[in-house]
C-alpha positions in Angstrom: -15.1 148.5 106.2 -19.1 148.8 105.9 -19.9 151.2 103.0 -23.1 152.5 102.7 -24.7 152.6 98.9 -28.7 153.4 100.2 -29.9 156.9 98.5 -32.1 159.4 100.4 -33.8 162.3 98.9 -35.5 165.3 100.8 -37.8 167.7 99.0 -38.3 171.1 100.6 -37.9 175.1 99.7 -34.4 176.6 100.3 -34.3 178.0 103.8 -32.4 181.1 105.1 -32.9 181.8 108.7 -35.7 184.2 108.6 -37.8 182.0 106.0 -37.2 179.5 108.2 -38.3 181.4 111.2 -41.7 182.1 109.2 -42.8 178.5 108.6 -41.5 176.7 111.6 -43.0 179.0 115.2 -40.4 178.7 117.4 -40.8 178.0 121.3 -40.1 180.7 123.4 -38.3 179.5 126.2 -37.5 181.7 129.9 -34.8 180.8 131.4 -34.0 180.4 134.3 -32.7 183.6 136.4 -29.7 183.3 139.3 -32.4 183.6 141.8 -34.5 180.8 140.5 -31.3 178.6 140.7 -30.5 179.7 144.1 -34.7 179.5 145.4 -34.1 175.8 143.7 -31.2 174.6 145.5 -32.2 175.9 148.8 -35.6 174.4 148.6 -36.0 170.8 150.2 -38.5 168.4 150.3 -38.8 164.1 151.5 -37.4 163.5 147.5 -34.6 165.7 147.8 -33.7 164.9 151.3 -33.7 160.8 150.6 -31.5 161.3 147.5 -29.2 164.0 149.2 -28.6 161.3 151.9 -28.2 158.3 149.3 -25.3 160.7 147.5 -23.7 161.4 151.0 -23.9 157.7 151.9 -23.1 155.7 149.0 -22.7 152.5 151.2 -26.5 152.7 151.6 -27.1 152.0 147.6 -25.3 149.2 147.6 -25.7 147.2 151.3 -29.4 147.8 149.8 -28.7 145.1 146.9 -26.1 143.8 148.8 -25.7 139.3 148.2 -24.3 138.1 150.8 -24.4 134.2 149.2 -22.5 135.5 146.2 -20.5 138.3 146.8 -19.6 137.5 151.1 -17.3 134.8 149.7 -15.2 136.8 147.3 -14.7 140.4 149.5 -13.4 137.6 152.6 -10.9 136.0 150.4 -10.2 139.9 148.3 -10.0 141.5 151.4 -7.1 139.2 153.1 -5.4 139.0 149.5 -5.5 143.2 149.6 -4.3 143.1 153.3 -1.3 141.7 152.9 -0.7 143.8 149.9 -1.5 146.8 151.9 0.5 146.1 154.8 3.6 145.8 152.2 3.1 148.6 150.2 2.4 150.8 153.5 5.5 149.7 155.3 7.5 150.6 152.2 5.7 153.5 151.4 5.9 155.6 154.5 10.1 155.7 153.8 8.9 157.7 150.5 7.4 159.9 152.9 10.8 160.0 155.2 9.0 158.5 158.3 9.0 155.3 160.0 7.3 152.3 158.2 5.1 151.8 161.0 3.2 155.1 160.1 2.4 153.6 156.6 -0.2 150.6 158.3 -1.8 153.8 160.1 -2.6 155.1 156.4 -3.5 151.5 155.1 -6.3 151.6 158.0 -7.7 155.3 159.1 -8.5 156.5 155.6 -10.3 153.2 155.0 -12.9 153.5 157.7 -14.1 156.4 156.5 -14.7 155.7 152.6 -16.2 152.5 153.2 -19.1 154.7 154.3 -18.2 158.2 151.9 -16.9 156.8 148.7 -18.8 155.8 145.6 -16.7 153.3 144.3 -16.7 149.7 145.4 -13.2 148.4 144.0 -10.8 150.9 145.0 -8.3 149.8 147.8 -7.6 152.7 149.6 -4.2 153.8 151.3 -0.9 154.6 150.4 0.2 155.5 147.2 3.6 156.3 146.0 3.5 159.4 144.0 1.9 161.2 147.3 4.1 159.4 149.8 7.2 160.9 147.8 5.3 164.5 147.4 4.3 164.4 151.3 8.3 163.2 151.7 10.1 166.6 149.8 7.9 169.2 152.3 9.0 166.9 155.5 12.3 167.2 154.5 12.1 170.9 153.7 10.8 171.5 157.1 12.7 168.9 158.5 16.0 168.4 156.9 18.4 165.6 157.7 21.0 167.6 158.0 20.9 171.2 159.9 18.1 172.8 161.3 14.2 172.1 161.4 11.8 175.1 160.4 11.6 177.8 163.6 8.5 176.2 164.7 6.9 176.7 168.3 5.0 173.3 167.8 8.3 171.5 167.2 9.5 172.5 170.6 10.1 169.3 172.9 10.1 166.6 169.9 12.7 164.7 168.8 13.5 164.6 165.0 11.0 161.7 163.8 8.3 163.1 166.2 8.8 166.8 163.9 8.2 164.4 160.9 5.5 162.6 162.0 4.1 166.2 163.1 4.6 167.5 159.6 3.4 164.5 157.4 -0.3 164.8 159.2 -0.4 168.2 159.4 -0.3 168.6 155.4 -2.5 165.7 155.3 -5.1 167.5 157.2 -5.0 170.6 154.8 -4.6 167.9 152.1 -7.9 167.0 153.3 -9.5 170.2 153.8 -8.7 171.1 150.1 -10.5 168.0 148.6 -13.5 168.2 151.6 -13.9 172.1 150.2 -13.9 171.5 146.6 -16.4 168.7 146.9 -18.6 171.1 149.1 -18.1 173.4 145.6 -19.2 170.6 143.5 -15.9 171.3 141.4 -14.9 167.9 141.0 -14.7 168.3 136.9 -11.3 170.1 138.1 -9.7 166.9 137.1 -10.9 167.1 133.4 -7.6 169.6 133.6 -5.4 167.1 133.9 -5.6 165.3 130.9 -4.3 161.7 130.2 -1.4 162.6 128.3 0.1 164.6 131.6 -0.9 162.4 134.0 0.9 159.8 132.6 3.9 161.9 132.3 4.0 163.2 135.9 3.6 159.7 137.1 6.4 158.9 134.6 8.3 161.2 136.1 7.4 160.7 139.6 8.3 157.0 139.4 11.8 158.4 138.5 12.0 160.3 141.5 10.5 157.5 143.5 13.4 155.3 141.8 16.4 157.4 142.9 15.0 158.0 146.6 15.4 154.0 147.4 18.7 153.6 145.8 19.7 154.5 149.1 18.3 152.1 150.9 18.8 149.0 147.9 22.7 150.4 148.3 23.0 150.6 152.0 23.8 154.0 151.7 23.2 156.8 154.0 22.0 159.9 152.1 19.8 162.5 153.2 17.1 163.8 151.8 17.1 166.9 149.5 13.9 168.7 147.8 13.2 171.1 145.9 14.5 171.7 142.1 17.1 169.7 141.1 16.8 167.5 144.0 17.4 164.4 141.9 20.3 165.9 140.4 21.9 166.9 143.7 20.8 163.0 145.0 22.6 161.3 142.4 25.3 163.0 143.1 25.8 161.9 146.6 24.7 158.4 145.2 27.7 157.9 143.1 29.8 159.7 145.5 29.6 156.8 148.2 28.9 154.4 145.5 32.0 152.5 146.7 30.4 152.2 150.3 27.7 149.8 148.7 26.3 147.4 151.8 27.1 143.8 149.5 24.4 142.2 151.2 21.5 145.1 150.9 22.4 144.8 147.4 22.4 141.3 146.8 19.0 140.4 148.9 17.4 143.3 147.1 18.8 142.0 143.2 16.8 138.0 144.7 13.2 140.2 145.7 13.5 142.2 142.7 13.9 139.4 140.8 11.7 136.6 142.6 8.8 139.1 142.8 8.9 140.8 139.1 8.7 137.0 138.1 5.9 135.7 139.8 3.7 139.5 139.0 3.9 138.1 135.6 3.1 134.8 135.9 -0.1 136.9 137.8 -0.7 138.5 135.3 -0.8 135.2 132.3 -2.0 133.1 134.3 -4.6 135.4 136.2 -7.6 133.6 134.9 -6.6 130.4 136.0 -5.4 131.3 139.6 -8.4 131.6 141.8 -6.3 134.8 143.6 -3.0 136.3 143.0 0.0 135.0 144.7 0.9 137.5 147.4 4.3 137.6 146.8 5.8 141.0 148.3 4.1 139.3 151.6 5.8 135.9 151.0 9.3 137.8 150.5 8.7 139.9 153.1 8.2 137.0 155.5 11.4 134.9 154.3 13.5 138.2 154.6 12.3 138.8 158.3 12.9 135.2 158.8 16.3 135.3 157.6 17.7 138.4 158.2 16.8 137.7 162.3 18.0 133.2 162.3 21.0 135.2 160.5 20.8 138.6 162.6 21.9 141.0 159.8 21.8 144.0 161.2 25.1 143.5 163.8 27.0 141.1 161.2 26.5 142.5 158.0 25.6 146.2 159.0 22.2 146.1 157.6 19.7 149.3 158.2 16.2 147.2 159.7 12.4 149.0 160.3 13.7 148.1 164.3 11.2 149.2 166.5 7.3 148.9 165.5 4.7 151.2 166.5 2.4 149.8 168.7 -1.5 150.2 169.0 -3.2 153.6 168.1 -2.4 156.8 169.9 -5.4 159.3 171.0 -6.4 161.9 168.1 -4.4 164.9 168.1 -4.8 168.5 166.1 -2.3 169.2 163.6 0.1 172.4 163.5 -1.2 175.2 162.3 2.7 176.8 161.9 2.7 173.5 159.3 -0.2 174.4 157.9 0.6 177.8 156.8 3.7 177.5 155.4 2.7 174.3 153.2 -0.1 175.3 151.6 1.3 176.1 148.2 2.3 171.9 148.2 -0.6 170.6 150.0 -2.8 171.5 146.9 -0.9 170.2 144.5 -0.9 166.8 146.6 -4.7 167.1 147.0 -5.5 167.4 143.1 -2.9 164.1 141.9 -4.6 162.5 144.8 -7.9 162.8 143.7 -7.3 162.8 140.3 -5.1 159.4 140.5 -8.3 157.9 142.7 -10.7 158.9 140.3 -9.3 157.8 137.3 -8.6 154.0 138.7 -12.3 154.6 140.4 -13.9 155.1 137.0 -12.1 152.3 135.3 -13.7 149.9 137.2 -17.1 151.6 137.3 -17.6 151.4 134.2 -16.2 147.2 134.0 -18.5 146.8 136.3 -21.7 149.2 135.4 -22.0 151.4 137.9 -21.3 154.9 138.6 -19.3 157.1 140.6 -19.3 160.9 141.9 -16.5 163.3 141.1 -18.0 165.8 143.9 -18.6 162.8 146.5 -15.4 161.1 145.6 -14.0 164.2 146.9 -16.0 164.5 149.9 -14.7 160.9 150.6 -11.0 161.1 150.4 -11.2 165.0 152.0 -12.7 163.5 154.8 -10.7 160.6 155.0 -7.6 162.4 155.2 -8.9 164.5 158.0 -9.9 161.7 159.8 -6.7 159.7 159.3 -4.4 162.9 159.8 -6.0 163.1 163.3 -4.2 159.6 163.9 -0.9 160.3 162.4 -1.2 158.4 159.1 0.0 160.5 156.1 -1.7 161.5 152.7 -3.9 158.4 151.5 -5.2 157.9 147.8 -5.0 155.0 145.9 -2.5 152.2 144.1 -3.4 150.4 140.3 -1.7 147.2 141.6 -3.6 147.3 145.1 -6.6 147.9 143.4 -6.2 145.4 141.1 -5.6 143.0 144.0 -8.8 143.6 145.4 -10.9 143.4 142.0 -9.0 140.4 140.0 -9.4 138.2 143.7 -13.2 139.0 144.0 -13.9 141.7 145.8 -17.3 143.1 144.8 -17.9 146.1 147.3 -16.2 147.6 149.9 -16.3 145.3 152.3 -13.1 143.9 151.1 -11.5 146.8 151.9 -12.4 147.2 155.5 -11.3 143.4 155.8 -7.8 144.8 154.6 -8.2 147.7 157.0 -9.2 144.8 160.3 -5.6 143.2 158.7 -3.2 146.0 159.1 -4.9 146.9 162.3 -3.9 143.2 163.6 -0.5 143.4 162.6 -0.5 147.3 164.2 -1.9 146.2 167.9 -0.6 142.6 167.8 2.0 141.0 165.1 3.7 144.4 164.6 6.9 143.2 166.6 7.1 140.1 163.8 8.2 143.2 161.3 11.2 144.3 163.2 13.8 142.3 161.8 12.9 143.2 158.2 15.7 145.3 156.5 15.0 148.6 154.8 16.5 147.2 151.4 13.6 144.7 151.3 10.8 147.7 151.3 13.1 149.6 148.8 13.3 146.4 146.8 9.2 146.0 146.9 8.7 149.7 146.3 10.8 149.7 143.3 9.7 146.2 141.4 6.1 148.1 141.7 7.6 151.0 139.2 7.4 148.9 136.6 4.0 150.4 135.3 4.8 153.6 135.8 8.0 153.3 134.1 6.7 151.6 131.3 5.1 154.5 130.6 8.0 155.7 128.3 7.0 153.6 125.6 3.8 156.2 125.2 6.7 158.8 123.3 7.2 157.0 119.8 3.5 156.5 119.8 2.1 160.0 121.0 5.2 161.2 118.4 3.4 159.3 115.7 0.0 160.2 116.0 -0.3 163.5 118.0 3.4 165.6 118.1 1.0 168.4 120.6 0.6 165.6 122.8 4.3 164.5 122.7 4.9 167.7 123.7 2.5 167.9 127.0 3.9 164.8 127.9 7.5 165.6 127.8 7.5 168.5 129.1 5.6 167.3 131.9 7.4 164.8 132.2 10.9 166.9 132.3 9.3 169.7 134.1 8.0 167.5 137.2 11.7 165.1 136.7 14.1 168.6 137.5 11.8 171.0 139.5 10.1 168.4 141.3 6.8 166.9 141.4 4.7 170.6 142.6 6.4 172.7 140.3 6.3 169.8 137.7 2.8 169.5 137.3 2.5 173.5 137.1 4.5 173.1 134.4 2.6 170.3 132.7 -0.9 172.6 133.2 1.1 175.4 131.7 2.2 173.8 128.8 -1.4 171.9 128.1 -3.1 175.1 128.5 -0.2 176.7 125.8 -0.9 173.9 123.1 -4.8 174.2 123.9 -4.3 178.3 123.2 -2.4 177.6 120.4 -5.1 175.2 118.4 -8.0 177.6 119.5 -5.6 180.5 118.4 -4.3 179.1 114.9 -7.0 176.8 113.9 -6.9 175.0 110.5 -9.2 177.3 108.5 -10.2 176.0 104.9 -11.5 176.8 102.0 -14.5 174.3 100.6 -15.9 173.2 97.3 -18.7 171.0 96.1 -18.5 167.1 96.0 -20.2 167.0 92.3 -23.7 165.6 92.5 -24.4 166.0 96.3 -25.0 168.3 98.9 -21.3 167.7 100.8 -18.9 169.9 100.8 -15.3 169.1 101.6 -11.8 170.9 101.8 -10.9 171.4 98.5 -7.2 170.4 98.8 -8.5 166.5 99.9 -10.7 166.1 97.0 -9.4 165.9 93.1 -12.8 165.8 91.3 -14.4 169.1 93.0 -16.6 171.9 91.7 -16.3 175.6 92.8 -18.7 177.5 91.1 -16.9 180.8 89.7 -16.7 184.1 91.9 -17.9 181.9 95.4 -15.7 181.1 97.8 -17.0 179.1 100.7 -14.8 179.5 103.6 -14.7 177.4 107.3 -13.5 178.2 110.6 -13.5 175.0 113.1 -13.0 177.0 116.3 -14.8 180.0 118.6 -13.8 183.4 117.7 -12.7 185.2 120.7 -9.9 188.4 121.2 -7.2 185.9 120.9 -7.5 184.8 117.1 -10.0 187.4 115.8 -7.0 188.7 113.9 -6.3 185.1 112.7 -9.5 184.4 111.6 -9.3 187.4 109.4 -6.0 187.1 108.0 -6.4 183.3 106.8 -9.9 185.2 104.9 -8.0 187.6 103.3 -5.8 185.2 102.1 -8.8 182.8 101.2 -10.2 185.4 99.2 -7.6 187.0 97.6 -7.3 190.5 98.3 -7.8 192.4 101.4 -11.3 194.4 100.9 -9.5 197.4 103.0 -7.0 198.3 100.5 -9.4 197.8 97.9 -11.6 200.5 99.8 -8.4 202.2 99.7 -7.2 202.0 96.4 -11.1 203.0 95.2 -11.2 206.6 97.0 -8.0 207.5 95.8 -9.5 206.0 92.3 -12.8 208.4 92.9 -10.3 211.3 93.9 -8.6 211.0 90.7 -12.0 210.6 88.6 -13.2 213.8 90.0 -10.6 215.5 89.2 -10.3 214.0 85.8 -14.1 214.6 85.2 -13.4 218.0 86.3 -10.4 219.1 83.6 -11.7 216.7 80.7 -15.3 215.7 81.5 -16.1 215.4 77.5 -12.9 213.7 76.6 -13.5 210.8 79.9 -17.1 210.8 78.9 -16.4 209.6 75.1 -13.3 207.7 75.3 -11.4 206.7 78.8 -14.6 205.5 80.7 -16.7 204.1 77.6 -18.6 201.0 79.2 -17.4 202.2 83.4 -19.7 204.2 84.4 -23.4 204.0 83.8 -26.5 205.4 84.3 -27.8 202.1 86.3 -28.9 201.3 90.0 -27.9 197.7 89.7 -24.0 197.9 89.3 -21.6 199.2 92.8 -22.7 202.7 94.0 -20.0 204.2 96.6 -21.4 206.0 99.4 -19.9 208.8 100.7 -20.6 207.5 104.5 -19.3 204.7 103.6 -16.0 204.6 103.1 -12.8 206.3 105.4 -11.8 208.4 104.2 -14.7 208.8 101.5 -14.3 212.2 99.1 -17.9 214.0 98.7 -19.5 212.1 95.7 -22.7 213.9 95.2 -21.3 215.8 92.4 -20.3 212.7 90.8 -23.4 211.7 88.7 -22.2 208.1 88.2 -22.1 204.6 89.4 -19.3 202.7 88.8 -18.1 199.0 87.8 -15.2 198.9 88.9 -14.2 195.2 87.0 -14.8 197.1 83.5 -12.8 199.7 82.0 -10.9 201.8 84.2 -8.6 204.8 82.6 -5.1 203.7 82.3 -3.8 206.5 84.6 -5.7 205.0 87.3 -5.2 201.5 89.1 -7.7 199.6 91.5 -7.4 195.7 92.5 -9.8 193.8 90.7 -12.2 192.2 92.7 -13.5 188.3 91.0 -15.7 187.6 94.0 -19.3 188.0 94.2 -20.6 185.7 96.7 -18.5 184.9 100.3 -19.9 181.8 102.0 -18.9 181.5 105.9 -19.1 178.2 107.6 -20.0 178.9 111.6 -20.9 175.4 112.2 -17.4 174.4 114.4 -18.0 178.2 116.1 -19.2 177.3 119.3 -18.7 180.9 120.7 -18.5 184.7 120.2 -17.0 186.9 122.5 -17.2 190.6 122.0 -13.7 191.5 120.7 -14.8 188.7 118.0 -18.2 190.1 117.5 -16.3 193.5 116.6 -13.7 191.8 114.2 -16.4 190.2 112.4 -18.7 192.9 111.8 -16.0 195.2 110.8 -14.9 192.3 108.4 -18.1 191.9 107.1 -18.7 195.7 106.6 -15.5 196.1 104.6 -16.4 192.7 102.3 -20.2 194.4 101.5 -18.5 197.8 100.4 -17.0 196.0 97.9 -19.5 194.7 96.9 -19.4 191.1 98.0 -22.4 189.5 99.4 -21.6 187.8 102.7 -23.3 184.5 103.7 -23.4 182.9 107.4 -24.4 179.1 107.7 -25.0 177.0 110.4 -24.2 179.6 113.2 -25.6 178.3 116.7 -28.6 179.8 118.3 -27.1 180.6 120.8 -24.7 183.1 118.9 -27.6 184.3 117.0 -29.5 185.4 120.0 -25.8 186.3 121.2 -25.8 188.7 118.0 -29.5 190.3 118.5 -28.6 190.9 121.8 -25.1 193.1 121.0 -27.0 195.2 118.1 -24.8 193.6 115.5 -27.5 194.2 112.7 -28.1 197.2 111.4 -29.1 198.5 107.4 -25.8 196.3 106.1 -25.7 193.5 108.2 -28.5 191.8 108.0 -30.3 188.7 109.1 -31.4 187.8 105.9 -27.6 186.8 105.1 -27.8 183.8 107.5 -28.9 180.5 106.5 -29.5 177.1 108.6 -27.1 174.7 106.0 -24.5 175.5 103.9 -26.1 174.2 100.3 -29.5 176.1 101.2 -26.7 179.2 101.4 -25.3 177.9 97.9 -28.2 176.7 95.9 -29.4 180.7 97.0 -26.4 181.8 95.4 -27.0 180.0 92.1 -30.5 181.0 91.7 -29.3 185.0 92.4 -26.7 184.8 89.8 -28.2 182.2 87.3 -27.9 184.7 84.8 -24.3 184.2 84.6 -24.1 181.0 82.4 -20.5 180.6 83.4 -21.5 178.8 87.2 -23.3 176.8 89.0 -24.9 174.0 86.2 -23.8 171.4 88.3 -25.8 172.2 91.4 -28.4 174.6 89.8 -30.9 171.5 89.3 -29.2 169.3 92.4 -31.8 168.0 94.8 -31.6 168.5 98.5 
């Protein structure tokens, strides 16, 4: 640890805000009105035009720099490497989504053509990814159930089962895209800031569960249909276990060698990764013995195993989705559209900033909306992106996007040419792949103990989000996750940790007092700190943790002092001589400098102009009448962590403030934002006690002000009286 020992000394007068304001002019600024904004944006000239077509068109910036002798090389050989990853992870990916595998190579291509000229990031791999496939999966089954009856549809009339699937799955891909399209048109793309870290790795976490228990069916060779909503993983396992006995011996078997064969060579990928000039593609190398040998050995009729069977061929014209679809799953397709983008952007940024460049949030989700549009209108199914596809593409030397449309030229040759090849291939081998891929996700369990350890708020958001999204399901999940990082974000802005602060002796720091053993305090000062806004929520907080600061509650001591005056009155009235001579000897004097009580003042406030006397209340009282003693002369209040005001605070405060001055307690404000100040001009919150004079830009100009106003009381303040700023 570096420690700093250098000494620095500043010379200058002690500042309030309206001293400071007098020697140092400050620039009037105008703003900016909502018409100015609007004249601005609407106004277009050759600059704007060039740079709003360089934003639109990404793949302009960088074929511009493009080097084709150093980076042509490394998208070729990136691009084939992500193929074949792609292809994979698309066949196996599209039985998340409860459709035929074929349908995922349509997702692994489409989508592509479309950010390669849209997207801002140049390492992304762009197609299937689980999460969505098993999202996109849980409304087509809803709509389209295994067992019983499909949704009263007129658009499912005349179409077979998988054809009503198919129908659904591009349908909510179109409004999937239509969603992301219209909040880049907004420019909301900071929506994601709203899904913090902590949830998205529990939702994932728990998605990767779900994702788990859908392909124990096919690792099993079990025939289970598919069930959504809450619960639905419950109710699965259930029918699991049930048939658990029925277990297809050699589904189970070759899905225990790819499981195996492929989590082994991933890591030897991953330590060796800087060594091997690309990773070994081993989901296509498994996938290529398993066709081989389950059709030389022709599983399906001798052992009973489930294959893809018959492949998709070639591209069929553009169609327009359902709009029957449409309506009745737009509550899940936004959902879908959010972890899409949100999952994208977050890999996209990763390797932005490895690689120094940057990305869009607003053109990012320009991209992907239009690319699901564009891919929904050739049956493929929600598209975003995969960490392991991605890192394909980047570890084998893929510089731009280029690589990806070589991946997307890949899948579209086994689509139109080597599809039939695939046929053979069991289901248990794509259930295999889908779950050795987990093993990220799932990992992600280790983040409890830590998040425990340093950050139990954060535990919290990630359990429940991950609990939430595990028994509801993955919409209602991540409702809950949002609901439950908005409650602990409430909850810190609600019940900050006020403090009180003292003095480091010798300097001009001041820390929490409780940290610090060898602190000074000077007598009747408190300084106290409030490190959040205050807004209607915590207005009440804010002044119950001062009260208790403080040490009394300046109301009741309002109180308790009419009833005193009541009592003097009437005391001065029966025995004015005898209260005079003896009970009120050295309280109550003929001076303007000690606490006067005004009758406007206080309410209730008796009439107290036939009381010819101002009163100290810390002297001598008579014994037949009580009032709290109040030790505090000088309240000291830290604004420099309040970076807002709202009205129901701006009330709180000034009636707080009100009731500290009638007790005569003078009330300092430091390092309040400008914005609040003008904030505070503007709402008329001075008048003739509440003035500006009481706020000061630092909090030692605020104390060493203090000092020098109460120097005559030898009992404070030596330490700092002489300190230097």
């Amino acid at each position: 640890m570096v420690t700093f020992r250098k000494q620095y000394a500043v010379a200058r007068p002690v500042y309030s805000e309206d001293s400071f304001a007098e020697d140092y002019e400050k620039i009037h600024r105008v703003r900016k009105t909502t018409l100015d904004h609007v004249k601005h944006f609407l106004t277009c000239d050759s600059k704007r035009a060039k740079n709003a077509v360089l934003s639109l068109l990404p793949i302009i910036g960088w074929m511009r720099i493009y080097r084709i002798k150093e980076w042509l090389l490394g998208d070729v050989v990136s691009g084939i490497s992500t193929g074949l990853v792609a292809i994979m992870q698309g066949l196996a990916f599209a039985l998340l989504a409860e459709l035929p595998a074929s349908y995922g190579l349509y997702t692994a291509f489409f989508p592509m053509l479309t950010y390669f000229f849209l997207g801002s990031s140049r390492h992304i791999s762009v197609g299937a990814f689980p999460v969505l496939s098993l999202m996109v999966g849980a409304v087509v089954v809803r709509l389209v159930p295994d067992l019983g009856t499909p949704a009263n549809f007129t658009s499912f009339e005349g179409l077979n089962k998988t054809e009503q699937r198919v129908l659904v799955a591009y349908s909510l891909t179109f409004l999937v895209g239509i969603f992301q399209l219209a909040m880049g048109v907004l420019q909301v793309g900071f929506i994601v800031l709203y899904l913090s870290d902590t949830l998205v790795s529990g939702f994932t976490t728990a998605a990767a569960v779900h994702i788990l228990v859908s392909q124990l069916k096919f690792v099993l060779g079990l025939t289970v249909p598919g069930i959504s909503g809450p619960l639905s993983i419950i109710y699965t396992l259930e029918k699991v276990f049930v048939q658990i006995t029925s277990t297809n011996i050699c589904d189970l078997v070759m899905s225990i060698v790819i499981m195996v064969a492929v989590f082994i060579v991933k890591e030897l990928n991953d330590r060796f990764k800087a060594k091997l000039p690309v990773p070994i593609p081993i989901e296509a190398v498994m996938t290529i013995i398993a066709c081989g040998v389950s059709y030389g050995f022709n599983f399906e009729t001798r052992y009973n195993v489930t294959i893809i069977g018959t492949m998709v061929g070639g591209y069929e014209p553009p169609t327009a989705p359902s709009v029957e679809v449409i309506q009745d799953s737009a509550v899940e397709a936004f959902p879908i559209a959010i972890v899409g983008f949100a999952v994208a952007f977050s890999v996209a940024k990763v390797y932005a900033i490895k690689h120094d460049y940057t990305i869009d949030g607003n053109q990012e989700l320009i991209a992907f909306g239009v690319s699901n549009i564009f891919g929904a209108s050739f049956r493929s199914f929600a598209a975003s992106t995969a960490l392991s596809r991605t890192a394909v593409q980047e570890s084998a030397g893929g510089k731009t996007q280029i690589a990806g449309l070589i991946s997307a030229l890949m899948t579209m040759i086994v689509t139109l040419w080597l599809g039939f090849l695939l046929e053979p291939l069991p289901t248990s081998v794509l259930g295999a792949l889908v779950i050795v891929n987990l093993k990220g996700m799932l990992m992600q369990f280790r983040e409890i103990p830590y998040l425990w350890r340093r950050d139990k708020i954060e535990c919290v958001v990630w359990v429940g989000t991950c609990l939430g999204a595990i028994l509801l399901g993955l919409d209602l999940g991540l409702a809950v996750g949002l609901g439950v990082e908005l409650i602990t974000v409430i909850l810190r802005t609600q019940f900050p940790r006020c403090s009180v602060l003292a003095n480091i002796p010798g300097t001009d720091l001041y820390k929490d007092r409780k940290d610090y053993m060898h602190i000074f305090e000077p007598k009747g000062v408190k300084i106290f700190r409030i490190p959040s806004p205050i807004f209607f929520a915590n207005v009440e907080f804010f002044r119950d943790k001062l009260i208790e600061a403080v040490g009394f509650n300046p109301l009741r001591v309002l109180r308790k002092r009419n009833k005193a005056l009541s009592k003097i009155r009437k005391l001065l009235k029966d025995r004015d001589d005898e209260i005079k001579e003896k009970g009120t000897r050295g309280s109550y004097r003929h001076m303007a400098g000690d606490s006067c009580m005004n009758d406007e003042d206080l309410d209730p406030s008796p009439n107290l102009k036939d009381l010819p006397l101002c009163i100290d209340w810390n002297g001598e009282i008579p014994l037949s009448i009580s009032v709290p003693r109040v030790d505090l002369h000088s309240l000291i209040l830290d604004f420099a962590a309040v970076s807002f005001l709202d009205i129901s605070g701006l009330k709180g405060l000034k009636t707080t403030l009100r009731e500290l001055l009638r007790v005569g307690v003078d009330v300092y404000i430091v390092s309040c934002d400008v914005y609040i100040l003008e904030k505070l001009h503007n709402c008329m919150f001075f008048d003739d006690e509440i003035q500006t004079s009481m706020f000061f830009p630092t909090l030692h100009d605020a104390m060493l002000h203090v000092l020098e106003k109460h120097k005559e009381d030898k009992s404070i303040g030596w330490v700092l009286a002489d300190s230097r700023l």
